[in-house]
Structures are given as C-alpha cells and as structure tokens.
C-alpha positions in Angstrom: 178.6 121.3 234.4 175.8 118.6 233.9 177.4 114.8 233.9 175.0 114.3 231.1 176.4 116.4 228.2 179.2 113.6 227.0 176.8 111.4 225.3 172.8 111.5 224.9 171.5 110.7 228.6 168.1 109.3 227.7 167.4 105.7 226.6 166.6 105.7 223.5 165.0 101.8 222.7 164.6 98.6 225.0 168.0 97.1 224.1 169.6 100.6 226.3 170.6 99.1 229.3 172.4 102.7 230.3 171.2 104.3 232.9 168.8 107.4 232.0 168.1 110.4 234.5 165.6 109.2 236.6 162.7 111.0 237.7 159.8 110.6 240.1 158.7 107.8 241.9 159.1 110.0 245.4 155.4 108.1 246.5 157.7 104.5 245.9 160.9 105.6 247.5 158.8 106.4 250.8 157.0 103.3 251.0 159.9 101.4 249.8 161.7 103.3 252.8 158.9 102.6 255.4 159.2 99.6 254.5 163.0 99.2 255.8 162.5 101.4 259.0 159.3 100.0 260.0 160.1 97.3 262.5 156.6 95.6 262.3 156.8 94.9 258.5 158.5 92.4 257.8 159.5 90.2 254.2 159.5 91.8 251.0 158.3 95.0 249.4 156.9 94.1 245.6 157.3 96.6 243.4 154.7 95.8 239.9 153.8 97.7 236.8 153.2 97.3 233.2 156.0 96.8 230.5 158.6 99.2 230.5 157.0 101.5 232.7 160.3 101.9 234.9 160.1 98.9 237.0 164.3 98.4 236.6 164.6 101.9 236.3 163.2 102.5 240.4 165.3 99.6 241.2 168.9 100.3 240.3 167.7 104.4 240.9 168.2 102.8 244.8 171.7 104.2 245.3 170.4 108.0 244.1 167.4 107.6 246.8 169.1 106.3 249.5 172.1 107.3 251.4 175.3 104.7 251.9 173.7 103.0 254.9 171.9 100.9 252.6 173.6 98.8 250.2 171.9 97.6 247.0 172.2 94.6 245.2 170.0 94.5 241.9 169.7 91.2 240.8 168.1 90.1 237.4 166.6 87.0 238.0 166.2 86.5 234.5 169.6 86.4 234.1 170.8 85.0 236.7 171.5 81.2 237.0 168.1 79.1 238.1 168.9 75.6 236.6 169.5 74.5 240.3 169.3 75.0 243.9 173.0 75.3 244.5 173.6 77.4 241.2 170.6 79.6 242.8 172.3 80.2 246.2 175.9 80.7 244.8 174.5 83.1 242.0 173.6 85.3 244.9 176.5 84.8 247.0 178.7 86.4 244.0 176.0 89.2 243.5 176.4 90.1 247.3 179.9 90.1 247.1 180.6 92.1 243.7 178.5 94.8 244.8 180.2 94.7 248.1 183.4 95.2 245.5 181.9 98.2 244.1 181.2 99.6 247.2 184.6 99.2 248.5 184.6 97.0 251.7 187.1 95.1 253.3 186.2 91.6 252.8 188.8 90.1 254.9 186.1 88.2 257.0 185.4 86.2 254.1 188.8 85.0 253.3 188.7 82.1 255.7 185.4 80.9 254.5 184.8 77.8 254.5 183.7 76.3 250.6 179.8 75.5 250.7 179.6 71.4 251.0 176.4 69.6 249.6 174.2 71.9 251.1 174.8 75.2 249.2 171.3 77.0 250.9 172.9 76.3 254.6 176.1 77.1 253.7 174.8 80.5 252.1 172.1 80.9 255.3 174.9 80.0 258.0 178.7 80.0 256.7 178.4 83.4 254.3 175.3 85.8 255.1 176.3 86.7 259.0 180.3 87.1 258.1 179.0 89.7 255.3 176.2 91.8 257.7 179.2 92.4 260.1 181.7 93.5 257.4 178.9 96.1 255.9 178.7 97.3 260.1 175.4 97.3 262.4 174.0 100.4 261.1 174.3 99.1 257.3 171.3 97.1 255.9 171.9 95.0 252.8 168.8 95.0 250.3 168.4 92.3 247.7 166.2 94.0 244.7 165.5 91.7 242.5 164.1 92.2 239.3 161.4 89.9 237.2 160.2 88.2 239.7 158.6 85.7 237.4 161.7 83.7 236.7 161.6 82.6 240.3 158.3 81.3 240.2 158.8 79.8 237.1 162.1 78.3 238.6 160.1 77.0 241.2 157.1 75.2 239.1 159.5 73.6 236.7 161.0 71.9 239.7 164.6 73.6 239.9 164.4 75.3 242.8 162.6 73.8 246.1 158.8 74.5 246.5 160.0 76.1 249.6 162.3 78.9 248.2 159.5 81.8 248.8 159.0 80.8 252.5 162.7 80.3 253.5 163.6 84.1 251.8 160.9 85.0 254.3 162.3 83.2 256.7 165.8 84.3 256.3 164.4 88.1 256.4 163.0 86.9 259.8 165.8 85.7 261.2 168.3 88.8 259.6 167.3 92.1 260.6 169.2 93.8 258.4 168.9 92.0 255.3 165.8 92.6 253.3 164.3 92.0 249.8 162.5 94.0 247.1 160.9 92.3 243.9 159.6 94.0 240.8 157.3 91.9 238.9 155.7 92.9 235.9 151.7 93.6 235.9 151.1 90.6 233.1 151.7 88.2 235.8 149.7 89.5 238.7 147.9 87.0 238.9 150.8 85.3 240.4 151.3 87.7 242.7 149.9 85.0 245.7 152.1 82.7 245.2 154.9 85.1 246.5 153.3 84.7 250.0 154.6 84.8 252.1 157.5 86.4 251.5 154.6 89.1 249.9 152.4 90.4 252.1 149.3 91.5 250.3 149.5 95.1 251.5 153.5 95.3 250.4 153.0 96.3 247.0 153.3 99.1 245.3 152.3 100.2 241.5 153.9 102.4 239.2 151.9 104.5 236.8 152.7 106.9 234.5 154.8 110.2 235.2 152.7 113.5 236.3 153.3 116.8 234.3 155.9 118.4 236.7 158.2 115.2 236.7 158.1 115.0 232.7 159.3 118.7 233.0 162.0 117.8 235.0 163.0 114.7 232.8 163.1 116.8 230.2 164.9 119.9 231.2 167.1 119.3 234.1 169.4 116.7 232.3 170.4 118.9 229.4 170.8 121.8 231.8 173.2 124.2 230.1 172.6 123.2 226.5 169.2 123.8 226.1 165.7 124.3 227.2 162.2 123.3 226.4 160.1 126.6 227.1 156.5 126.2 228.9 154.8 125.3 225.5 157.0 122.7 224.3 156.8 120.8 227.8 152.6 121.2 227.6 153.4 119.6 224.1 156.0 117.0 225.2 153.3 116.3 228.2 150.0 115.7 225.6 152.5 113.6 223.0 153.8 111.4 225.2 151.2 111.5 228.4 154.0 110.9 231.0 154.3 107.0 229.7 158.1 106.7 230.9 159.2 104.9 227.9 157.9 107.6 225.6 159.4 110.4 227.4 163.0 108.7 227.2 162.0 108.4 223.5 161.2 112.4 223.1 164.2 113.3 225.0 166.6 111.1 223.0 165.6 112.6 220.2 165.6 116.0 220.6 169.0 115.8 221.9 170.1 114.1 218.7 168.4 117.0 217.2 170.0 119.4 219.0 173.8 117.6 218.4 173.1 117.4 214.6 172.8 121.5 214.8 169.5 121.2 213.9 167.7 122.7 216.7 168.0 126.0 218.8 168.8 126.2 222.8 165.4 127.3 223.0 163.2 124.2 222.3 159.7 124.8 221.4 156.4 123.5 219.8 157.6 123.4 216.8 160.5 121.3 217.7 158.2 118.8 219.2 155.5 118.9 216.3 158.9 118.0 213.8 160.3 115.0 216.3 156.9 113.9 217.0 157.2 111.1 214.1 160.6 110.1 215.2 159.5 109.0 218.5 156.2 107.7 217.2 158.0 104.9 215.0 160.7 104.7 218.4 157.1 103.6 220.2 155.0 102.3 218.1 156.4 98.6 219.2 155.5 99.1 223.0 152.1 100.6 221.5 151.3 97.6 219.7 152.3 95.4 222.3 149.9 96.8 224.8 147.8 96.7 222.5 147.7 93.0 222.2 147.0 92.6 225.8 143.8 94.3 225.6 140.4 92.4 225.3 138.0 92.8 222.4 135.9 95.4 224.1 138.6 96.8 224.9 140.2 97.4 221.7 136.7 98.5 220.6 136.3 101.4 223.1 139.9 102.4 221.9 139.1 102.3 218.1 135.4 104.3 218.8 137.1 106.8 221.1 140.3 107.8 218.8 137.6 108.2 215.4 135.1 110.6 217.9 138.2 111.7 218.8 139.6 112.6 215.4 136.2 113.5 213.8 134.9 115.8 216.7 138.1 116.9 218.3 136.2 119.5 220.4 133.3 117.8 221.3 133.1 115.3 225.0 133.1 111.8 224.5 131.2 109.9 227.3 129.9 106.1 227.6 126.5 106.6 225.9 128.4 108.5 223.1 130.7 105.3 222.7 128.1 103.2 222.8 126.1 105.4 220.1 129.2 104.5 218.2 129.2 101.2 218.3 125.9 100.3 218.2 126.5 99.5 214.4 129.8 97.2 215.1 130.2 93.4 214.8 129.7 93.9 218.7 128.6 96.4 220.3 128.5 97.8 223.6 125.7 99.2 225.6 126.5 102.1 228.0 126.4 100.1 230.8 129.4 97.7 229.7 130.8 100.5 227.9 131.6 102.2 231.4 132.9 98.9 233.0 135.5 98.8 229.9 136.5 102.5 230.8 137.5 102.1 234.1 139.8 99.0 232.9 141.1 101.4 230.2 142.0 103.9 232.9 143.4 101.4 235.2 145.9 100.7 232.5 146.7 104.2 232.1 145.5 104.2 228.3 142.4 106.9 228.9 141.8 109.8 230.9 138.2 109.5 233.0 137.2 113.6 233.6 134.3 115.3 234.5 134.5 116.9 230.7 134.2 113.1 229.8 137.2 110.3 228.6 140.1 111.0 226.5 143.1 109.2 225.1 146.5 109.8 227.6 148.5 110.5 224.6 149.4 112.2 221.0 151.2 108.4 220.2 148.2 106.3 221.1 145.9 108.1 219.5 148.1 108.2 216.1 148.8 104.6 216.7 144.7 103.9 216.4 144.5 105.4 213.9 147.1 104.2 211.5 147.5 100.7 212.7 144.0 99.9 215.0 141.2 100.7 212.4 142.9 101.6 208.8 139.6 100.9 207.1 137.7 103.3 209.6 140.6 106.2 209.3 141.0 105.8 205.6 136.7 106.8 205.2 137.2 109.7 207.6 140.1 110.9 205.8 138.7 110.7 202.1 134.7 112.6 203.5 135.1 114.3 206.1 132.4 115.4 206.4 130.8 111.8 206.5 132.3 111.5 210.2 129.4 114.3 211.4 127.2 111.5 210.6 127.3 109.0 213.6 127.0 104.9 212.4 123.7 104.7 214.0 122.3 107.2 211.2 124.0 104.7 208.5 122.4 101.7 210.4 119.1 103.7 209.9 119.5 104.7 206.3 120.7 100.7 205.5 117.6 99.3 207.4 115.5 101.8 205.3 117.7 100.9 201.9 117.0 97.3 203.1 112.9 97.3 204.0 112.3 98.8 200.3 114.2 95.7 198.8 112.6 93.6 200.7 108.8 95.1 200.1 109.8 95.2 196.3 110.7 91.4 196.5 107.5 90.5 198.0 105.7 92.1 195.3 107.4 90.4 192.4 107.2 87.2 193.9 103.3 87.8 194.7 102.9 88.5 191.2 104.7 86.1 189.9 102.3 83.6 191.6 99.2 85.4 190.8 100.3 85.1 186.9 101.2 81.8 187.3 97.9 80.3 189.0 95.7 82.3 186.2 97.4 80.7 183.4 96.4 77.6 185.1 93.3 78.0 185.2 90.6 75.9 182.9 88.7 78.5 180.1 85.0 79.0 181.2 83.1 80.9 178.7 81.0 82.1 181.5 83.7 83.8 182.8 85.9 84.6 179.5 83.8 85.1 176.9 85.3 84.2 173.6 86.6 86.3 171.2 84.7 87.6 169.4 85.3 87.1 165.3 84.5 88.6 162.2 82.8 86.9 159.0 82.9 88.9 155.4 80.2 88.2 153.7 80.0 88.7 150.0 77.2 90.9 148.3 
C-alpha cells in the first residue's frame, strides 16, 4: 500500500513545509556523494538554484539518498539564531544533538560535558564536537546541510558573527574528517557566492534546474500508485503545462489528487483532466511566475512578451532571433538580432525558454498564459479582438504609419507654402503695368 494515500502527498503552496515525494536530482546526489568519499576534496559542497526550485527539497531528501552511515542535520539558517557568536555556536550544538535524538543514539558521552564558558566556538570546537563523532562510531560521518546560506553572510556583514566564521567552518572540516558541510544558497545571491571561500571551493557547486520528462512521470504517478494513473497523454500534457519547474509539478499533482478525492475524476487520468485543472494550478503559480518575472531585465521581459504573442498568433510557425527582432523593431526599444540572441541564451540559462534547432520556445503552458494575461494585456487584448491583425508583423504597421505620416507632413508643407505665397501677394504695391485696372463701363445717353 503507498504511505501516501492518507492525505494529499504533494505540496501544494510555499507555506507547505510537508515533505512531498521527491524526485530526481540523481546527477546532485552523486556529486554530493563524491564529494564525502573523495578524500582530496575538502570544505563544503554548495548546493544553488532559483526560488523554489527544490533547493530544501534535495536537502532534507538526504536521509532517502543515503544510507544510515551518514547522519544529516538540516539546518535553516534563516531560522536559526544569528544575533551572536555564542547564540550561533549553541544553536548548532542543539541541532546536532536533536537529530542525534531522532536517530536514536546513546548520548551518554555527553552527560559529563562540561557547560561552554566565555568561549562558546572553543567549547563547541573542543569540549562537544569530538565526544559526538565517537558516539555516531568511526564509520559514521555527520553532515551539517544548511540551508539559505545568505543569512550567514548577512550575519557576518552586520557584525554578529566574526569575519572569520567562513574560514574556521573550513577549518573545522580540516581538522574533522568526518564532519562535513553542505550549503544551499539561492541563485539571486550568486554573486555572493565568493565570499563563501573558502569554505566554497569554486568547483564545489552544483545547480539545480528544472525536472526532465521521465522524473515528472514519476512524480506524478508513482506517489498515487494504487489510486490512480495519468496515462501517456496526460503526462505529455502534465510535462508541456508545467515544463518540469518543480514547484509547478507539486502544484499539478496537488490538485488532481483533490480532484480525484472530491469524486470528481476517474482512476484513469487523462488530457482532459489536465486541460480542466490547468487553471487551478495556473492561479496556484501565477505568484512564483510573477516573481521571476520581476528579476528579469527589460530586454528580457521584451524577448518574453515578443516570443509568447509569435507564439500565440503563429503557434505553428519557428521563432528565431531575427524573427524576435522583426518583432520588436517597432517597440519603445528594440532589439537587433544580435542582442536578441545574447538575451536568449540568458533566458535559457534561467530555464524560461527552450533554444532548439526548430528555433526557441517558451518551457511551459503557465508561462506562456502568464504573458499573456498579466505581461502585455494591451498586446493580447488586440490579438484577441482581430485575429487576423496578428498575420501582420509590427514592422508592416511601422511602414504603413511612416507612409500615413509622410502624406501629413507633404500636405502640411503645402498649406503652409501657400499660405505664404498668398500672403506676400497681398503685400504687394498695385502696378498698373503689371495689373491693369479694371476695366469700367460708362452709359451714355442718346
């Protein structure tokens, strides 16, 4: 019987602190486990990626990925208590030792232990950390996983903790074989990713990306096992609505299993099922969507906008970097094929297009619905009323303008030309040489 069938196993918003069936991230569990049986690497593995792509998610997965010769500690550094040096070092003391708890050790060798003094970091360095690595056993390793690595860093410039901290976790890694860390930091602030040296290494890192087709399958159908199934067509659908973005997969599978508990949906799931849910999990997303949104540039937001109208007005034909620029060659701004390509491959590196040899597309159903309806309303709301205005390209409405505009402007010239010939010959004195004078007409009587 699945464990899952007792309550919906997906997460189904960012407030869900449950854990979800996880799936995946094989690539990061073998680097993350080179990274512990490699002797010549040494400090910390850093785990990045963009908001809410699963960063937490790989780190308390650790216990399902590795066997009970590693003990993890996750460790929200957000939460946990920063205002100090010795509120730091005890914080981490008590998570050591209530995940020891959980796992069930004898902590007898920590019965006699002496109460840290004045110097909280050596008592934690010399007084608790080698009485705990021989209660775990030799062949044990403890691993710290600490989440949101920014809090330390911002801990550290605000003055809380000492400048040191990064280089003494380094060093205590050194000088404790079997203690190591791993940090997961979130992609806004990699640009802060030095300042983790050297505790960081700058080859120990690792990125998550999106899910790929066969682990969104597996998301989606082995935790319901037994109550129902997604055939091959709905999980080609789930795969182009929600283009593996973890968040958005948790989001699909939450709720068709609501679906499915209301009674309103078979034990055979298809495209149809998908196609009714899809604007259930589009308003579930359409928070992360605009918040990734916000961290784009301007040319990138105008790539986005040109691609998802081409997109939505010539859904069979390929989109490439001259037919973006085409597009926006009548914008506030636009974008010549050249830069146009540069903004592609930042596009792709967030995961927000797809760059084929058919051309570049849009790596999901939501986003593109989300340009449309909340990006460029104007843009969407003149494709939807003429269609068939979107076979014209805005280059051909530049043209027509520029024509509209050269007429007005020739017409203006001549009124203004005659105008000032008019003027300037009523000016002018009367010479009868030139203007005769009228001629008259005298009656004369018989």
């Amino acid at each position: 019987m699945n464990e899952y069938v007792a309550s919906n196993p997906y997460t189904c918003s960012a407030d869900d602190l449950t854990l979800a069936p996880f799936a995946g991230r094989q690539t990061a569990f073998a680097r993350l486990r080179q990274q512990f049986i490699d002797p010549p690497r040494k400090g910390a593995l850093l785990v990045l990626g963009r908001h809410r792509i699963g960063k937490t998610a790989l780190l308390r997965a650790f216990d399902v990925a590795f066997d009970e010769t590693f003990v993890g500690v996750y460790v929200n550094l957000r939460d946990l208590t920063l205002q100090s040096e010795d509120e730091w070092w005890l914080s981490l003391a008590q998570a050591i030792t209530e995940r020891l708890i959980e796992r069930a050790f004898t902590l007898h060798r920590l019965i006699d232990l002496s109460p840290p003094g004045d110097d909280v970091r050596t008592w934690f360095t010399q007084m608790y950390l080698p009485p705990v690595l021989t209660l775990v056993r030799p062949f044990r390793r403890i691993v710290l996983l600490a989440d949101d690595a920014d809090a330390l860093l911002d801990a550290i410039a605000a003055g809380r903790l000492a400048a040191d901290t990064v280089t003494f976790l380094r060093d205590l890694t050194d000088m404790h074989p079997r203690l190591y860390v791993t940090l997961a930091l979130d992609s806004a602030y990699e640009s802060r990713v030095s300042d983790l040296q050297p505790l960081v290494r700058p080859i120990d890192m690792i990125r998550l990306t999106h899910l790929n087709q066969d682990e969104v399958s597996w998301l989606l159908r082995e935790p319901v096992a037994g109550r129902y199934r997604l055939d091959d067509a709905a999980l080609e659908a789930a795969w182009r609505l929600t283009g593996g973005e973890p968040s958005f997969v948790q989001a699909l599978g939450c709720i068709l299993y609501r679906r499915f508990e209301d009674g309103l949906m078979a034990a055979q799931v298809t495209t149809e099922d998908i196609k009714q849910v899809a604007g259930q999990v589009f308003t579930l997303t359409a928070d992360d969507l605009g918040q990734s949104w916000e961290t784009l540039n301007f040319h990138e937001q105008q790539a986005l906008r040109a691609i998802s109208q081409l997109q939505y007005a010539h859904p069979l034909s390929p989109i490439d970097a001259a037919t973006i620029a085409h597009w926006l060659a009548d914008s506030d701004d636009p974008i010549d094929a050249t830069a146009v390509s540069a903004t592609m491959r930042s596009l792709e590196y967030r995961e927000m297009v797809r760059l084929t040899p058919e051309g570049v597309a849009l790596t999901s159903d939501l986003l593109h619905r989300w340009l449309l309806e909340r990006a460029y309303p104007a843009a969407l709301t003149a494709v939807r009323r003429t269609p068939a205005a979107a076979e014209g390209s805005p280059a051909l409405t530049r043209r027509n303008r520029g024509l509209r505009l050269a007429l007005l402007v020739v017409l203006l010239v001549m009124l203004i030309v005659g105008v000032l010939l008019l003027t300037t010959l009523s000016n002018l004195p009367r010479d009868e040489f030139l203007i005769p004078p009228e001629p008259t007409v005298t009656l004369v009587g018989e």
